[in-house]
Backbone as CSV, one residue per row, in Angstrom:
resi,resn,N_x,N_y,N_z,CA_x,CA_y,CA_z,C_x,C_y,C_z
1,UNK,9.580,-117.117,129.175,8.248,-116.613,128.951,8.296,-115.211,128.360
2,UNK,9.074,-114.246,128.726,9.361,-113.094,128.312,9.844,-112.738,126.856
3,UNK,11.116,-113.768,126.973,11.025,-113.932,125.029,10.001,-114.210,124.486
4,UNK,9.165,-115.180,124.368,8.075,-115.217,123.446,7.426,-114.113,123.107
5,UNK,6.831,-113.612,124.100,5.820,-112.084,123.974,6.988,-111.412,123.065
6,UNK,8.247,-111.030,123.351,9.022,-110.108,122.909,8.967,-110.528,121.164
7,UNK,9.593,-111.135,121.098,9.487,-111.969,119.852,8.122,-112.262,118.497
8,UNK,7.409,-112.137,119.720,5.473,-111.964,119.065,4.980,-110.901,118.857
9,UNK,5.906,-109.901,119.175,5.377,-108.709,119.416,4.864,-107.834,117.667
10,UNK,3.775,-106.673,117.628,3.708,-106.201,116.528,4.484,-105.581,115.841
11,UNK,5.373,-104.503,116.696,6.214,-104.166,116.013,7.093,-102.984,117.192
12,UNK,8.482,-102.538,117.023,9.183,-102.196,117.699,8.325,-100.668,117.383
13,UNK,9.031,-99.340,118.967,8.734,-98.035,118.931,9.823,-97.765,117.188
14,UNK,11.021,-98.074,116.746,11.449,-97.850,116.259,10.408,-97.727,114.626
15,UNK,9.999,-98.332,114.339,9.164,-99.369,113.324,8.082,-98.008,112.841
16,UNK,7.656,-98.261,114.367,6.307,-97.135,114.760,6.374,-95.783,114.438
17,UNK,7.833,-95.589,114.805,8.153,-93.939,114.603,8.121,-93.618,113.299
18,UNK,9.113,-94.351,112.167,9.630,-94.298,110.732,8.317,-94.574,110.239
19,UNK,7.413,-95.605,110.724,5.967,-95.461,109.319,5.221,-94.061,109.882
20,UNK,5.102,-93.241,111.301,4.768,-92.262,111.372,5.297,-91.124,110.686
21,UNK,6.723,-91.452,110.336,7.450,-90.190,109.478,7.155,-90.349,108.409
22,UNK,6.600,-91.391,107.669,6.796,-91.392,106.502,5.230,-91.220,105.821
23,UNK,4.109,-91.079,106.883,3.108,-91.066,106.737,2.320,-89.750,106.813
24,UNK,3.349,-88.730,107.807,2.983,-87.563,107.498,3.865,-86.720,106.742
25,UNK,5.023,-87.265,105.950,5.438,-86.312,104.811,4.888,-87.136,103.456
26,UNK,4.325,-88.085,103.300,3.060,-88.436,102.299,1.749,-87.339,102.939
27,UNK,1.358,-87.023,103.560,0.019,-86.272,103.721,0.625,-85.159,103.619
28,UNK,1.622,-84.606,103.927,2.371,-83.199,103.849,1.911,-82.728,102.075
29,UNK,2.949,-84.253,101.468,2.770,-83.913,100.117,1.436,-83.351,99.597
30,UNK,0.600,-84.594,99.521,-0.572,-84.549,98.815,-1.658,-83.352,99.277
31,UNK,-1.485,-82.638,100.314,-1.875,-81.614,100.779,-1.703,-80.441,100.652
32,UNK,-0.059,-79.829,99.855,0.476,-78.937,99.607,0.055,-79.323,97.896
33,UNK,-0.295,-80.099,97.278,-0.794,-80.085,95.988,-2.035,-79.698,95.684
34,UNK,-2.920,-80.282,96.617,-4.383,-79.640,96.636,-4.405,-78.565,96.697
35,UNK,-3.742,-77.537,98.045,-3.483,-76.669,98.077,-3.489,-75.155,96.976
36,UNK,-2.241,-76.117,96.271,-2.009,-75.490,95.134,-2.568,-75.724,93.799
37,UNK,-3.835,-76.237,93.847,-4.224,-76.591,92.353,-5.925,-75.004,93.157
38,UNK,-6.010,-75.155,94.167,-6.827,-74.513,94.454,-7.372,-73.138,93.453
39,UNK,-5.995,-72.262,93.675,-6.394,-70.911,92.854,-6.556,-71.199,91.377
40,UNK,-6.319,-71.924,90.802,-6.473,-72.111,89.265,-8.016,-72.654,89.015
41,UNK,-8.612,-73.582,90.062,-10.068,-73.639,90.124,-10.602,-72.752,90.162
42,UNK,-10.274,-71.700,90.998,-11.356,-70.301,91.317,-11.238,-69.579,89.661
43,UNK,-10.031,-69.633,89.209,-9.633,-68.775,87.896,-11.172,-69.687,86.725
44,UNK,-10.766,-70.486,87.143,-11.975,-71.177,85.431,-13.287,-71.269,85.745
45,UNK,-13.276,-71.108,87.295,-14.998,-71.106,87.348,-14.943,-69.705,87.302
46,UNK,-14.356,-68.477,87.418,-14.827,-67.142,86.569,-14.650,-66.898,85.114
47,UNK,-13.732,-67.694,84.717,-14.134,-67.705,83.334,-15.096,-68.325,82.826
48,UNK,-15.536,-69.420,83.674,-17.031,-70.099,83.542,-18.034,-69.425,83.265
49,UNK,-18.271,-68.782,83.752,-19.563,-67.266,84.632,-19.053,-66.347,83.578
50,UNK,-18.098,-66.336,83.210,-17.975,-64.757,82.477,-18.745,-65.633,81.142
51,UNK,-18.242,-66.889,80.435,-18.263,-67.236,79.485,-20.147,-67.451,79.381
52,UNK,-21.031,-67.458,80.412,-22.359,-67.890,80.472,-22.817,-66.642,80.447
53,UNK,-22.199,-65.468,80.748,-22.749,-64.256,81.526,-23.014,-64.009,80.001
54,UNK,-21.407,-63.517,78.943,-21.382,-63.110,77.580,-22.532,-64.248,76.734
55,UNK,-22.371,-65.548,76.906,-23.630,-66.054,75.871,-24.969,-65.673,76.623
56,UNK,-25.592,-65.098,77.338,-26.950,-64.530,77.623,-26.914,-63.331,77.000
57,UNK,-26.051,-62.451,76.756,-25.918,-61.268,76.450,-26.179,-61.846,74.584
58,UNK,-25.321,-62.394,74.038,-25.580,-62.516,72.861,-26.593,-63.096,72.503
59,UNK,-27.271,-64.142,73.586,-28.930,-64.540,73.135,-29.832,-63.365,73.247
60,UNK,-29.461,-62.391,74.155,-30.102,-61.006,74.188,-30.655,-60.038,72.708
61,UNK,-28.879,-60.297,72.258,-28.878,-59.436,70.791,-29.563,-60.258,69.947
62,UNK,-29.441,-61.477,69.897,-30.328,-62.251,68.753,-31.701,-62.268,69.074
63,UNK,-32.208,-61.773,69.809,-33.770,-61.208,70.640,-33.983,-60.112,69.574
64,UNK,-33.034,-59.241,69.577,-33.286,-57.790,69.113,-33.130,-58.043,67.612
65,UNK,-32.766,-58.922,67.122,-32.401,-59.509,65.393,-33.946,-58.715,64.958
66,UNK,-34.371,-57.816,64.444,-35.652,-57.405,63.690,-35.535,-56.297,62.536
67,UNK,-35.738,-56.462,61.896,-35.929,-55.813,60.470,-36.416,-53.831,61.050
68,UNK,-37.255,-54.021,61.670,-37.349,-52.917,62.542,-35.757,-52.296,63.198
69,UNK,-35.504,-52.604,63.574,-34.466,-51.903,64.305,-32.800,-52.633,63.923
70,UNK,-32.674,-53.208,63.108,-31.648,-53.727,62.520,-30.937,-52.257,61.978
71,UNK,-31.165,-51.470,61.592,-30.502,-50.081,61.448,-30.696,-49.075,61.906
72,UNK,-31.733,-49.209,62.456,-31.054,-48.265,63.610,-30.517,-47.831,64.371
73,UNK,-29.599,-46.354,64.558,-28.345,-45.992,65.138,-28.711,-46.443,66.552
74,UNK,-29.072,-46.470,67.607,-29.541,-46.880,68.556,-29.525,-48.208,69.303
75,UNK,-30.185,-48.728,68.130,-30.007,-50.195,69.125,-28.621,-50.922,69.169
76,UNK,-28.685,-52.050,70.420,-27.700,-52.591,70.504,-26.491,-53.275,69.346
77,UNK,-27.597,-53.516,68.120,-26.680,-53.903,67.052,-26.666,-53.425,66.041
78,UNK,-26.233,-51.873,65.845,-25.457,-50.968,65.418,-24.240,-51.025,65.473
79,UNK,-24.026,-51.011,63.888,-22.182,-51.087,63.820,-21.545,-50.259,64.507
80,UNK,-20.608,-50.654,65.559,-19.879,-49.788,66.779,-19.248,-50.733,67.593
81,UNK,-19.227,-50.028,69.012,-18.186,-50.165,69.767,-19.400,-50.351,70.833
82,UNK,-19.554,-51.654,71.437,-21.108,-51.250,72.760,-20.223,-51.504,74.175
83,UNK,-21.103,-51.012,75.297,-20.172,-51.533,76.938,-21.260,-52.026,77.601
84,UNK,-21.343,-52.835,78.237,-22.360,-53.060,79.595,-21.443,-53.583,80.519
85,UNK,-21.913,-53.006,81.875,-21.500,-53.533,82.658,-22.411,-53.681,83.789
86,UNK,-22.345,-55.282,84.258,-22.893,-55.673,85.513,-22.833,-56.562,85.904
87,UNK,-22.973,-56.877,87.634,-22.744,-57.913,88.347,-20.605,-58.045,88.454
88,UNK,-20.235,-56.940,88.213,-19.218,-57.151,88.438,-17.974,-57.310,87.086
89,UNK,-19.235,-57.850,86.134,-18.121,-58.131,84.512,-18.502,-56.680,83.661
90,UNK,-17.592,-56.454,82.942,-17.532,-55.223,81.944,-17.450,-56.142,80.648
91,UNK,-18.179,-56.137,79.505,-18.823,-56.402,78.398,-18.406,-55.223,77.709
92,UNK,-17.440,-55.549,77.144,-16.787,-54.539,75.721,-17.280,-55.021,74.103
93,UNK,-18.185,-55.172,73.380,-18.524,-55.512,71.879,-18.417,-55.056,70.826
94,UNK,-18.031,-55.234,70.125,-17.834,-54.617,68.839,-18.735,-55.471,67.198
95,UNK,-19.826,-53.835,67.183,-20.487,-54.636,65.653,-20.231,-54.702,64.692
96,UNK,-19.620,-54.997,63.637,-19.205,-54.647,62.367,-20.141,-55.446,61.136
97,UNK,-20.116,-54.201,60.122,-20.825,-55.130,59.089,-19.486,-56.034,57.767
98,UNK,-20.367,-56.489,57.667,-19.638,-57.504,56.684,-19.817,-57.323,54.917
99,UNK,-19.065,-56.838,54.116,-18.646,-56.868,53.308,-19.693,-57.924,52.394
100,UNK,-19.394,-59.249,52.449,-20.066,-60.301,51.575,-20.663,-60.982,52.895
101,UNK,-21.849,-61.765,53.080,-23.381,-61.628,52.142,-23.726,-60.011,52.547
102,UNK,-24.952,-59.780,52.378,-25.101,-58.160,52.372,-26.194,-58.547,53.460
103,UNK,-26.323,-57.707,54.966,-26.861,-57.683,56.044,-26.519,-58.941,57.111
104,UNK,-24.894,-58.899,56.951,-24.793,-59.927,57.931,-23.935,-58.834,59.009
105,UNK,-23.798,-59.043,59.881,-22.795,-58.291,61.028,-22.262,-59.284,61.642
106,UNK,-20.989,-59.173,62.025,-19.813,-59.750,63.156,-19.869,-59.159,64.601
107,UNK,-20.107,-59.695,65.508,-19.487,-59.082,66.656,-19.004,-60.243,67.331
108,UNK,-17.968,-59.221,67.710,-16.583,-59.439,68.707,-16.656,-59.392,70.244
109,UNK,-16.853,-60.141,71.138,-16.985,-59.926,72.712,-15.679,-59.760,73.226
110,UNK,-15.635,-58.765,74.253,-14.480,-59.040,74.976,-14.753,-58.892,76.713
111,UNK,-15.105,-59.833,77.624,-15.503,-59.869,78.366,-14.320,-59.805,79.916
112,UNK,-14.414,-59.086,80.906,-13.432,-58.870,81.807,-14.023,-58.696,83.265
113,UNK,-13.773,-59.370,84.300,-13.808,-59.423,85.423,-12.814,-58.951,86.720
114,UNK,-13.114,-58.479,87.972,-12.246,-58.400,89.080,-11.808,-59.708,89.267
115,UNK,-10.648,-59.754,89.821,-9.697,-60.681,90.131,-9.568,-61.194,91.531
């Protein structure tokens, strides 16, 4: 009677132990990967934010696009060197005029955040 049960049985402590070992260095793994993909997420969602922060800023300047103040030393899009900073990002721009067609300007963003 004792053999049978033995024999029927689900499975030995031995059996039990090895799929337990092998089940938490599979979760070990896949856990130390998540882990590590972590900081590179935080990195692109601030370049995210920086990259949304700088296109509001340039829908800003194309606000100010007016025949009125298009040369004047003053406003924001005056050929130069501009800074803003806020919310944490520093906004470095640069206006330049352009050579060929006549009243076009280039600017250059260079946008930078804490780490």
């Amino acid at each position: 009677m004792l053999r049978g049960i033995k024999n029927n049985g689900f499975a030995s402590i031995t059996e039990v132990m090895v799929t337990a070992v092998i089940f938490v260095l599979a979760t070990a793994g896949i856990l130390t990967t998540l882990s590590a993909l972590r900081p590179h997420a935080m990195e692109s969602t601030d370049a995210i934010d920086a990259t949304y922060f700088g296109r509001g800023i340039l829908d800003d300047l194309r606000d100010e696009v007016d025949a009125t103040t298009w040369n004047n030393p003053g406003s924001r899009l005056a050929p130069g060197t501009h800074s803003w900073v806020e919310g944490g990002y520093t906004v470095n721009y640069t206006v330049t005029d352009l050579a060929a067609p006549a009243n076009v300007r280039h600017v250059v963003m260079n946008i930078t955040w804490p780490d």
